[in-house]
N, C-alpha and C positions, 0 to 999 in steps of 0.2 A: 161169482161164477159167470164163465161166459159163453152166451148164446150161440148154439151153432148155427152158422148163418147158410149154410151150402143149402139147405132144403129150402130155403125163398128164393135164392140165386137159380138154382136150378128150374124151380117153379115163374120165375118171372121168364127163366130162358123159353121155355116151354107153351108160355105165353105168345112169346112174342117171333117163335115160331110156327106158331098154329093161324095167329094174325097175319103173317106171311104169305102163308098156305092160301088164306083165305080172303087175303086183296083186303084186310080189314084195316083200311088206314086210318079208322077212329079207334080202334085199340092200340095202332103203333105209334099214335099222337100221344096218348097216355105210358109207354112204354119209353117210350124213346126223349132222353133229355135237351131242352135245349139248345146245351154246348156239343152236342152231336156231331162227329167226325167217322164216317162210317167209310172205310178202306176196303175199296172192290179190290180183289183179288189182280185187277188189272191195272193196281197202281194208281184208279181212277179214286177221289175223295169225293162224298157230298156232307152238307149240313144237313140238318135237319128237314128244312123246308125244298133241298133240290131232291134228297131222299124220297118222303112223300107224293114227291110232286112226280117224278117216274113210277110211283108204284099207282099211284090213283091214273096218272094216263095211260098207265097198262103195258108201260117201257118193260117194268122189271116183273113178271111173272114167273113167283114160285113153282113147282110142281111135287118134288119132294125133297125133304130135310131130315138128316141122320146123323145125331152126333153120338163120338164112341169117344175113348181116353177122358173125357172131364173130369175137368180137378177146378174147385173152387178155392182161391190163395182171401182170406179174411188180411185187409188192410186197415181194418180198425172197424169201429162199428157200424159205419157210414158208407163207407168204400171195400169193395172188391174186384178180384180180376177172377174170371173165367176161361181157362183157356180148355183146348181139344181138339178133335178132326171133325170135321164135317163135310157128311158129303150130299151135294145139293144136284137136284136137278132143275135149272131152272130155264127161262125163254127171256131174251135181251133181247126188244128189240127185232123180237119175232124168229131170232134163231134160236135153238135148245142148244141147252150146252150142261155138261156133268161134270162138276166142280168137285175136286176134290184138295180140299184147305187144311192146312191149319188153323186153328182161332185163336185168338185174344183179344176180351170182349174187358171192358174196363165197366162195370156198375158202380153208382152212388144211389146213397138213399139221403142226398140232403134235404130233398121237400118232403121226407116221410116217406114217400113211398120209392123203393127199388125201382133207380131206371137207367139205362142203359147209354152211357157218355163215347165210350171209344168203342167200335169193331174193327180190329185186323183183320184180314186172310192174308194166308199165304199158299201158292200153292203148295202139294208134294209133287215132287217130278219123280217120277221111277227111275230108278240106275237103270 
């Protein structure tokens, strides 16, 4: 019989939105894998360490996080994909700006613990 995996996935999400929220780059160092490829909405890519390294110099400031549609796709016991809308409000940079994405978040749990390898956005454009 097998484990249903969407309530860790969802809880690591949750996580590692609230760590956001709250400039907590010692919980998104624990969160966030080291093969990290995290796709800003603007086409722009960081790893892991260029990620961190704007959110601790205060480049990339959350303000608010809303995800609606999630669906968690189980890729075997190790691996899952996350996807949904999200809509962010955050400061880049020192301008605000209201993001509104698509997601697709790629988790592994190969050290054991659930952590977060690939983030897409996309935006949505309104017709």
């Amino acid at each position: 019989m097998s484990v249903d995996i969407r309530p860790a996935i969802l809880e690591m999400e949750q996580r590692r939105c609230a760590a956001m929220l709250s400039n907590d780059t010692r919980m998104l160092e624990q969160l966030l894998d080291t093969r990290l490829r995290f796709h800003h909405a603007t086409g722009a890519v960081d790893d892991k360490p260029a990620y961190l390294t704007k959110m601790a110099a205060g480049r990339i400031a959350y303000v608010s996080i809303s995800w609606t549609e999630e669906v968690v796709t189980e890729l075997g016991k190790d691996a899952a994909v996350l996807t949904g809308r999200m809509a962010t409000n955050v400061r880049v940079d020192g301008t605000e700006k209201h993001l509104d994405n698509r997601v697709c978040e790629v988790w592994s749990a190969q050290s054991g613990t659930w952590q977060l390898v690939v983030f897409q956005s996309t935006p949505v454009i309104q017709a």
